[in-house]
C-alpha positions as CSV (number, residue, x, y, z in Angstrom):
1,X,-0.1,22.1,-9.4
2,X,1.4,18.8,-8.8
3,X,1.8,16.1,-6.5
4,X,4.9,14.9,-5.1
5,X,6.7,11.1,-5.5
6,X,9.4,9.1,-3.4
7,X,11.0,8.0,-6.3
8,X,14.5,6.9,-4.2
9,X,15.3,5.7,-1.1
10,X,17.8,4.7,1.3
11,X,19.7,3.8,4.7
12,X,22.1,3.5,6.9
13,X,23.3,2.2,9.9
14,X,26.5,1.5,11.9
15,X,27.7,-2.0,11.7
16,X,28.0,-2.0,15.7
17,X,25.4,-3.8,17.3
18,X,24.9,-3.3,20.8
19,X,22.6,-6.3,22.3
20,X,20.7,-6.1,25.0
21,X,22.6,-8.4,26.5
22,X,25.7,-6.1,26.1
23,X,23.6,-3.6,27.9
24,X,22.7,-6.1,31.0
25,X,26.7,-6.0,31.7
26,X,26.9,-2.5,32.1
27,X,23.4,-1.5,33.9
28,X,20.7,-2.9,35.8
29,X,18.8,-4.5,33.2
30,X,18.2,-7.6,31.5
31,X,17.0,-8.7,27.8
32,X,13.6,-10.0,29.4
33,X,13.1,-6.3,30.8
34,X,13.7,-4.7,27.3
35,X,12.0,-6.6,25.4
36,X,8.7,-7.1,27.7
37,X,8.9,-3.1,27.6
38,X,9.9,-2.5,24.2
39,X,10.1,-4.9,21.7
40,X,13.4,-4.3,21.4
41,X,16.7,-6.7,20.9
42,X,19.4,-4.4,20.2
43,X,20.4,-1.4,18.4
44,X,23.3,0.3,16.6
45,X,25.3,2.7,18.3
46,X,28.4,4.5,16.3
47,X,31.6,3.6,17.8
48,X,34.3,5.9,18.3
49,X,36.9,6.3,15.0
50,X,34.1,4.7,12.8
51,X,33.9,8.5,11.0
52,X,30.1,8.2,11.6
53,X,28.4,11.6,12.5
54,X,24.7,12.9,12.2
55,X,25.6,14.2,8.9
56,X,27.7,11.7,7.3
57,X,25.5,8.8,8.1
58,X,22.9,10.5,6.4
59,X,25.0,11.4,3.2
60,X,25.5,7.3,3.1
61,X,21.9,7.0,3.3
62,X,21.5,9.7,0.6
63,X,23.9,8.4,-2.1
64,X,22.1,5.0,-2.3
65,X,18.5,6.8,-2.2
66,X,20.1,9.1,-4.8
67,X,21.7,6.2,-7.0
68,X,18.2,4.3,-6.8
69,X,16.3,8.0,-8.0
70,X,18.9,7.9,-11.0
71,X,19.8,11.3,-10.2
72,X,22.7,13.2,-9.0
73,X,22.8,15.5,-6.2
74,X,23.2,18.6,-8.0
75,X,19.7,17.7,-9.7
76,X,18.5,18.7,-5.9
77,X,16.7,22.3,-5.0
78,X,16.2,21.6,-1.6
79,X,17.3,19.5,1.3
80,X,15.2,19.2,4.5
81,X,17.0,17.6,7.3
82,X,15.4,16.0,10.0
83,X,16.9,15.3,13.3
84,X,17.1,16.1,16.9
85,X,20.8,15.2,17.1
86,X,22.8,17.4,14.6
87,X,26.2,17.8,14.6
88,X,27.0,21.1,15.7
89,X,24.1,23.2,18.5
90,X,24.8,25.5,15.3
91,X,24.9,25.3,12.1
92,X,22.6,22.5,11.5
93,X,23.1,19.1,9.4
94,X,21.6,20.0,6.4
95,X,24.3,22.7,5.5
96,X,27.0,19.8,6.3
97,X,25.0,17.3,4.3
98,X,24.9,19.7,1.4
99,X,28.3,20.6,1.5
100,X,30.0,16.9,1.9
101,X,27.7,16.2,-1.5
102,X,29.5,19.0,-3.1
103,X,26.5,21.0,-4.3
104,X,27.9,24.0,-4.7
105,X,25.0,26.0,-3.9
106,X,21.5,25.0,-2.3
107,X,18.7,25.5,0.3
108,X,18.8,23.3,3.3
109,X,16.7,23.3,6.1
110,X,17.0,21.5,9.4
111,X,13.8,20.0,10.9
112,X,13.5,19.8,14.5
113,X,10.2,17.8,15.5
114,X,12.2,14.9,16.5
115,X,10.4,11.2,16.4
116,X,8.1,13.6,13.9
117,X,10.8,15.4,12.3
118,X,10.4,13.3,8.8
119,X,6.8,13.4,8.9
120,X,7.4,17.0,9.3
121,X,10.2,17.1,6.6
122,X,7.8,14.9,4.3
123,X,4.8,17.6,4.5
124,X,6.9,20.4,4.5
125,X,8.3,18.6,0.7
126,X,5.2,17.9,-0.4
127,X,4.4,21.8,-0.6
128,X,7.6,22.9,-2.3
129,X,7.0,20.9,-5.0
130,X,2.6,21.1,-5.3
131,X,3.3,24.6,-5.6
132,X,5.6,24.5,-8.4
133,X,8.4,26.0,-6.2
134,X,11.0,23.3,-6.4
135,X,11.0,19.8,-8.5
136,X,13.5,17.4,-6.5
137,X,13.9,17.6,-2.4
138,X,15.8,15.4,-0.7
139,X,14.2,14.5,2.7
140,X,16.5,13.0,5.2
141,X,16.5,11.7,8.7
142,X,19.4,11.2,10.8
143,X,20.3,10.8,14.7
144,X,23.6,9.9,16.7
145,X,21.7,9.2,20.0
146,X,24.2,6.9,21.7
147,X,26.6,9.7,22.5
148,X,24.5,11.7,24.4
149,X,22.6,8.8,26.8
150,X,23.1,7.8,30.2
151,X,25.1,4.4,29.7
152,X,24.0,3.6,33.3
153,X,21.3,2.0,35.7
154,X,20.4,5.7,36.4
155,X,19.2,6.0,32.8
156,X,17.9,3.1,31.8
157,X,14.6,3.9,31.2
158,X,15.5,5.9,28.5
159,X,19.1,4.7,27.2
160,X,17.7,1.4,26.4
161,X,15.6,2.6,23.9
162,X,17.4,4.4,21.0
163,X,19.7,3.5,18.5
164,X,21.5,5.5,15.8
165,X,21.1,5.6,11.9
166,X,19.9,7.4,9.0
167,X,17.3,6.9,6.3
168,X,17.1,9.0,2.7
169,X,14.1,9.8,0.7
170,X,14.4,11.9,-3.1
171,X,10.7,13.6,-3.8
172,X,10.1,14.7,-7.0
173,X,7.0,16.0,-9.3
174,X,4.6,13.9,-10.1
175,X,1.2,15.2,-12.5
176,X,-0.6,12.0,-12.3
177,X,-3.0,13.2,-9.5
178,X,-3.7,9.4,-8.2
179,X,-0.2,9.0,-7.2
180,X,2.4,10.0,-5.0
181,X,1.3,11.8,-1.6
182,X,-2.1,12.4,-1.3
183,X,-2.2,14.4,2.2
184,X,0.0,15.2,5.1
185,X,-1.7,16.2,8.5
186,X,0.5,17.4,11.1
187,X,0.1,18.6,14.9
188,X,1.8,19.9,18.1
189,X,0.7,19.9,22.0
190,X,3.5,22.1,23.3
191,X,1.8,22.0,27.1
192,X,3.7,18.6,27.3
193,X,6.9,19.8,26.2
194,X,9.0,18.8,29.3
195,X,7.4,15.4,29.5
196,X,10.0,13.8,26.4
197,X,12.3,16.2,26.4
198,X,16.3,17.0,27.0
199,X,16.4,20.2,29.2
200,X,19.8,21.8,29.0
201,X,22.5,22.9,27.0
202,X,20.1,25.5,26.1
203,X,19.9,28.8,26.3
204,X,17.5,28.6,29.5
205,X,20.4,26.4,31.2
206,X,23.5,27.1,29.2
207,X,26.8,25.7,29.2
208,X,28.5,27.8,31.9
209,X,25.9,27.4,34.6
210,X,26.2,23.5,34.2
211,X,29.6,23.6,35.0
212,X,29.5,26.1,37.6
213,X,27.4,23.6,39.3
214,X,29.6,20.7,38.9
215,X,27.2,18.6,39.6
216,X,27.0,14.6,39.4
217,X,23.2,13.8,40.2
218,X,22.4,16.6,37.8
219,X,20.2,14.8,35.2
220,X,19.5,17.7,33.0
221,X,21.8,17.3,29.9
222,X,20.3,13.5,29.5
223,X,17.0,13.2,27.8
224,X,13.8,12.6,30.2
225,X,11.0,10.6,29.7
226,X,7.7,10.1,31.3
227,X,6.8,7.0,29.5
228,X,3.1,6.4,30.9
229,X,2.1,10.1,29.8
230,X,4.1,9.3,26.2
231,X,2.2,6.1,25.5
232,X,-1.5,7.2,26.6
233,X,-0.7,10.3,24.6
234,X,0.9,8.2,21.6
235,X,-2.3,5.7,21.2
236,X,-4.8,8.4,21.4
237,X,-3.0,10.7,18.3
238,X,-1.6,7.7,16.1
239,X,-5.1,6.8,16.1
240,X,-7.0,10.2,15.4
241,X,-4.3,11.6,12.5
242,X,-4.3,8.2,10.7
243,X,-7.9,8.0,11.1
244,X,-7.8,11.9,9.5
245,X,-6.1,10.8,6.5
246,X,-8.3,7.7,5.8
247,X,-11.3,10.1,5.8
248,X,-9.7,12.6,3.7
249,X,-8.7,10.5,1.0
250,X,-12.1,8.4,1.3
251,X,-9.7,5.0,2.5
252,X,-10.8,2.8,4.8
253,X,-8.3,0.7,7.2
254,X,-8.9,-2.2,5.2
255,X,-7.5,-0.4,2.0
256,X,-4.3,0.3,3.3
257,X,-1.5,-2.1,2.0
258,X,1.4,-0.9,4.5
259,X,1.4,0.7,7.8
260,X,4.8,1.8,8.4
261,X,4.6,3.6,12.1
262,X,7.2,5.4,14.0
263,X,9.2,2.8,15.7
264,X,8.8,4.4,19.1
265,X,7.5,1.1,21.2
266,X,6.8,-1.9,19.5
267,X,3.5,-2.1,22.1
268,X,1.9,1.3,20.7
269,X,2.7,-0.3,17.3
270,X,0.9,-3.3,18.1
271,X,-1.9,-1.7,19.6
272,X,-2.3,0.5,16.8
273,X,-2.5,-2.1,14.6
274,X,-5.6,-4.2,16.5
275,X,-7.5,-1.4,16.8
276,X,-7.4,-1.0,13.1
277,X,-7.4,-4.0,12.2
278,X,-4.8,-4.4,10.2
279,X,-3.1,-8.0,9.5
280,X,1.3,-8.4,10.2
281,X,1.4,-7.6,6.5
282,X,-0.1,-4.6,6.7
283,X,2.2,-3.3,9.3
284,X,6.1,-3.1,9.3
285,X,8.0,-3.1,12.4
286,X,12.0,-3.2,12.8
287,X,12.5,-1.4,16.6
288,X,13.5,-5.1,17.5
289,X,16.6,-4.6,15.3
290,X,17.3,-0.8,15.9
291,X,15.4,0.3,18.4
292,X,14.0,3.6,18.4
293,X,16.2,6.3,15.9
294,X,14.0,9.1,16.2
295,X,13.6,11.2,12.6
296,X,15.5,8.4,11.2
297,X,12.8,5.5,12.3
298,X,10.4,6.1,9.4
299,X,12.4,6.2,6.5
300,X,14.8,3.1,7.4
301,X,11.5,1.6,8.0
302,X,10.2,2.6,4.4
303,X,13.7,1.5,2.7
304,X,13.7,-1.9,4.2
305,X,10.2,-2.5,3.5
306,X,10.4,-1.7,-0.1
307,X,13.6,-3.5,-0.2
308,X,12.0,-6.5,1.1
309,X,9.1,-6.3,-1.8
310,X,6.1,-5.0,0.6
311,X,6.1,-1.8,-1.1
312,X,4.9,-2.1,-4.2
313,X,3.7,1.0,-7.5
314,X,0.3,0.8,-6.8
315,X,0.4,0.6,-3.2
316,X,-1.4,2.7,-0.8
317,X,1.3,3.8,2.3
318,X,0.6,5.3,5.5
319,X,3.3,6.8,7.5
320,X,2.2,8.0,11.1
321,X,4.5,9.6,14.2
322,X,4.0,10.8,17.3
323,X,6.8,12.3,19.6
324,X,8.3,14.5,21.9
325,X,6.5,18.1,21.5
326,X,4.3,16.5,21.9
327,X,4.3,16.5,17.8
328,X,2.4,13.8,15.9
329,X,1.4,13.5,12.0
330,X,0.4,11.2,9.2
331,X,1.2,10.9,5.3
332,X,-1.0,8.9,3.0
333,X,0.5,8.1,-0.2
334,X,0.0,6.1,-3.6
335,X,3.5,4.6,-4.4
């Protein structure tokens, strides 16, 4: 048996920023709004001919998380992509992703647990390589929200919030026992399903029933969001899988070194991290830069955190999620 170890990471985002006050011009909102809501000041959104896609974003993410691992891409047994946004309905990302890094030949997976999907990804890593199944898995997340939102005052509630990007992770074996990831612990409430959730295309409303309706008020093939429900859900399971992991691994609040939380709301962030405690260092937040990018948050997160220095060997990491599902999880690891 073995443990598993980041040992590379990396992202990406598109170089067009869109401000919330570019987003004031073209719906009823205003920066005050956003940012009294979210914690949010603007996000990146791919712009058309800028060749960014779900899966190439994440291959630019992937090449710098491989580069930092010091191995190349045919090194990898496994890819599990995360996302909620992937390029095609079918096949998923992670074929694309392996084929545009020229591996001639490898397992991919696409994980669909959206704002949970790396955490997800992460776990479902882990166990490759503790059972001696696989040695290196790339775990990535991507999304290309912006194309699918509702640019207007209609959707504001929701279109506000999400940005697009990508973030890398390279997991490999590890036998020291006191390092890498310790424990994943991951969950699901499908009875609030419909609560986060984008109804149709799918097979239970498919394409030509939409346009057989032709119609303009119908909201269906935007994402919906009951926010209240989201955030009284949100508090309640960031708090009891983090506080799961802590008592697994015999940690308490005070030993954790970074906090690095979904970027969902910078609020549920911020009340997460009073009622455990924690000081700004302990926590690392960047929603205010690109908003919320779904399976993607996490490990851009991660990357700039350990860019910046606040991730350091030694280290004891928590990573926590929660999302639409409802799906929520935690992973407590020893970097």
């Amino acid at each position: 048996m073995y443990n598993s170890r980041i040992i590379g990471l990396g992202k990406y985002v598109p170089e067009n920023i869109v401000t919330n006050e570019d987003l004031s011009k073209i719906m009823d909102t205003s920066d005050a709004w956003i940012t009294e809501r979210t914690g949010i000041k603007e996000r990146r959104h791919i712009k058309k001919g800028d060749g960014n896609t779900t899966a190439t974003m994440a291959l630019k993410a992937t090449k710098i998380a491989l580069e930092r691992a010091n191995i190349a891409a045919e090194d990898l047994d496994l890819i599990l992509f995360a996302t909620l946004s992937p390029d095609y309905y079918f096949p998923g990302s992670g074929v694309v992703l392996q084929d545009l890094l020229g591996i001639p030949a490898c397992p991919a997976m696409d994980i669909r647990n959206q704002c949970s999907g790396f955490i997800y990804a992460l776990s479902t890593a882990d166990q490759f390589i503790k059972t001696g199944m696989y040695k290196n898995v790339l775990v990535v997340g991507s999304e290309n929200h912006s194309g699918g939102l509702d640019m207007t005052s209609r959707g504001r509630g929701v279109s506000v919030i999400f940005g697009d990007g990508a973030g890398a992770a390279v997991l490999t074996r590890e036998t020291n026992k006191e390092r890498g990831i310790m424990s994943s612990h991951i969950y699901s409430e499908g009875s609030y399903a419909e609560e986060l959730s984008l109804i149709g295309p799918s097979t239970n409303r498919w394409v030509p029933e939409i346009i057989e309706a032709n119609d303009p008020e119908d909201l269906s093939y935007y994402p919906y969001m009951n926010g209240q429900v989201v955030f009284k859900n949100a508090v309640v399971r960031f708090s009891e899988v983090i506080n799961e992991g802590l008592k697994k691994n015999n940690w308490l609040s005070t030993d954790i070194d970074m906090f690095v939380p979904h970027q969902a709301n910078l609020r549920i962030s911020q009340f997460i991290q009073k009622k455990f405690g924690l000081s700004d260092d302990q926590v690392y937040n960047n929603i205010m830069r690109y908003g919320n990018t779904t399976a993607a948050s996490i490990p851009i997160a991660l990357t700039e955190a350990w860019e910046e220095g606040k991730v350091k060997e030694g280290d004891k990491v928590v990573l926590a999620a929660f999302g639409s599902g409802f799906t929520w999880g935690s992973s407590l690891m020893v970097w």
